[in-house]
Each structure stands twice: as C-alpha cells, then as structure tokens.
MARDREN-932361 format. One line per 10 residues: number of its first residue (from 1); their letters; for each residue x, y, z of C-alpha. Coordinates in steps of 0.02 Angstrom, whole numbers. Example, Ala and Ser with C-alpha at 12.3 -4.5 7.8 and 13.67 -1.06 7.14 Angstrom:
! residues 2
1 = as = 615/-225/390; 684/-53/357
END
This chain:
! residues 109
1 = xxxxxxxxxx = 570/544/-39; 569/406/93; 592/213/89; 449/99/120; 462/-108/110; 334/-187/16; 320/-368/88; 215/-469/-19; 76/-594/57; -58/-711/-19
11 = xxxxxxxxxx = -149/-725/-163; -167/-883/-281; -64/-825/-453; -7/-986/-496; -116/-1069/-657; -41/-1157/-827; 110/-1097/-888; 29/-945/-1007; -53/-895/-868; 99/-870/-771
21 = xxxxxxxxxx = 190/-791/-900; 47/-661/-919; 33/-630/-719; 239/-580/-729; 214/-476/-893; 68/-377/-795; 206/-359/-619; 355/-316/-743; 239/-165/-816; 191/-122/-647
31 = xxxxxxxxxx = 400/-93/-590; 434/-22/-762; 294/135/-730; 349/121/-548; 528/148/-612; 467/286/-738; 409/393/-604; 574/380/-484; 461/288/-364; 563/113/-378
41 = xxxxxxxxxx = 730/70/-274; 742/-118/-288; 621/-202/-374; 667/-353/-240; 634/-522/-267; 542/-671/-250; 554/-783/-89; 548/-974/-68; 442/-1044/42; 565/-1120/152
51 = xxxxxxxxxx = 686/-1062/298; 720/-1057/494; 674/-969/613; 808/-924/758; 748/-857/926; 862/-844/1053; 982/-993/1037; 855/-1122/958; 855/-1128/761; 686/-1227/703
61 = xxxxxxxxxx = 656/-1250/521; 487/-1161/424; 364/-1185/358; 296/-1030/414; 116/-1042/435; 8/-976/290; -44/-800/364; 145/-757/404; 217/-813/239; 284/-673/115
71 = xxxxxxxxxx = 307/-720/-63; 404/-578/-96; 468/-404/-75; 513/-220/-161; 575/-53/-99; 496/95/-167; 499/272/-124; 384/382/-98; 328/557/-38; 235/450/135
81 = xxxxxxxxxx = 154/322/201; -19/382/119; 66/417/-44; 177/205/-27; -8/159/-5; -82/258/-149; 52/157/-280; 28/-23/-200; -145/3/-257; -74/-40/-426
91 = xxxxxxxxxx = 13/-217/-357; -24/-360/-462; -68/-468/-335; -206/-385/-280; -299/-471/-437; -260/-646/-361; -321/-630/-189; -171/-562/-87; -112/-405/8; 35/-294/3
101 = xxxxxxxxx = 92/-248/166; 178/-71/178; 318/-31/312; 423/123/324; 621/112/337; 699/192/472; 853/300/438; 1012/272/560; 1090/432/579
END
C-alpha cells in the first residue's frame, strides 16, 4: 500500500448547530469504514483559516485567497493513485460543494 494526502478544499458545510453535528457524524462514519478496511493512516485534522506565508526571507500573513485555501487534511493508503481516487469518492464534502485533492507521498530512501 502507498501514502496519498488528502488536502481538503471548498464546499459550504457550515449551517445551525444540528446541522453541523450531522455533517461530522456523516465524516466520522466515513474514517471509521476507511479505518475498517486498513485504508486510513491519520485521519488528520482540521485547519484554521489563518497563517503566513514565507518565501525567501519575507514572512506575509494569510489570508490565503479562496481557491488556495484547504480546510483540512487525511492520509490514507491505498493500492494507487486510481484506487486514493476511487475512496475520496466517498468524502463528505463532496455533498457541500467542495473537492478533495489527492497527492501521492514520496518515499526517501
């Protein structure tokens, strides 16, 4: 099995507070069958909105702008990059408008 980041981006899942508490029921079933099946490393976590952003010497502070912004990330494993694909079909967020963007992690050595 290989690694593969799932970084998080989009979608509108915020609502009243039942509504919220439904949308995180639905994502914690989602990593418990992910789990289940050995396909789950790190679960990850949620990201603020905030931050810098250093390039070279120069630190400037976020916001990042709206297409660039990830909400959150997860490492799964899978067989490859089709089969990483084939399980973030399953990604809550999907419901709510957003995308799940899929890269593999390189090994060193």
């Amino acid at each position: 099995m290989n690694e593969y980041l799932y970084l998080y981006r989009g979608g509108n899942p915020m609502g009243s507070p039942e509504e919220m508490q439904k949308t995180m029921k639905v994502w914690m079933g989602w990593f418990e069958e992910l789990g289940k099946k050995g396909n789950l490393k790190d679960g990850g976590q949620p990201l603020d909105k905030g931050g810098k952003i250093v390039k070279g010497k120069s630190v400037t502070d976020g916001p990042f702008a709206e297409k660039d912004l990830v909400g959150g990330y997860s490492l799964v494993l899978a067989k490859d990059l089709a089969h990483a694909a084939e399980l973030a079909k399953g990604c809550p967020l999907l419901q709510h408008g957003g995308q799940v963007e899929i890269r593999p992690v390189l090994k060193m050595g």
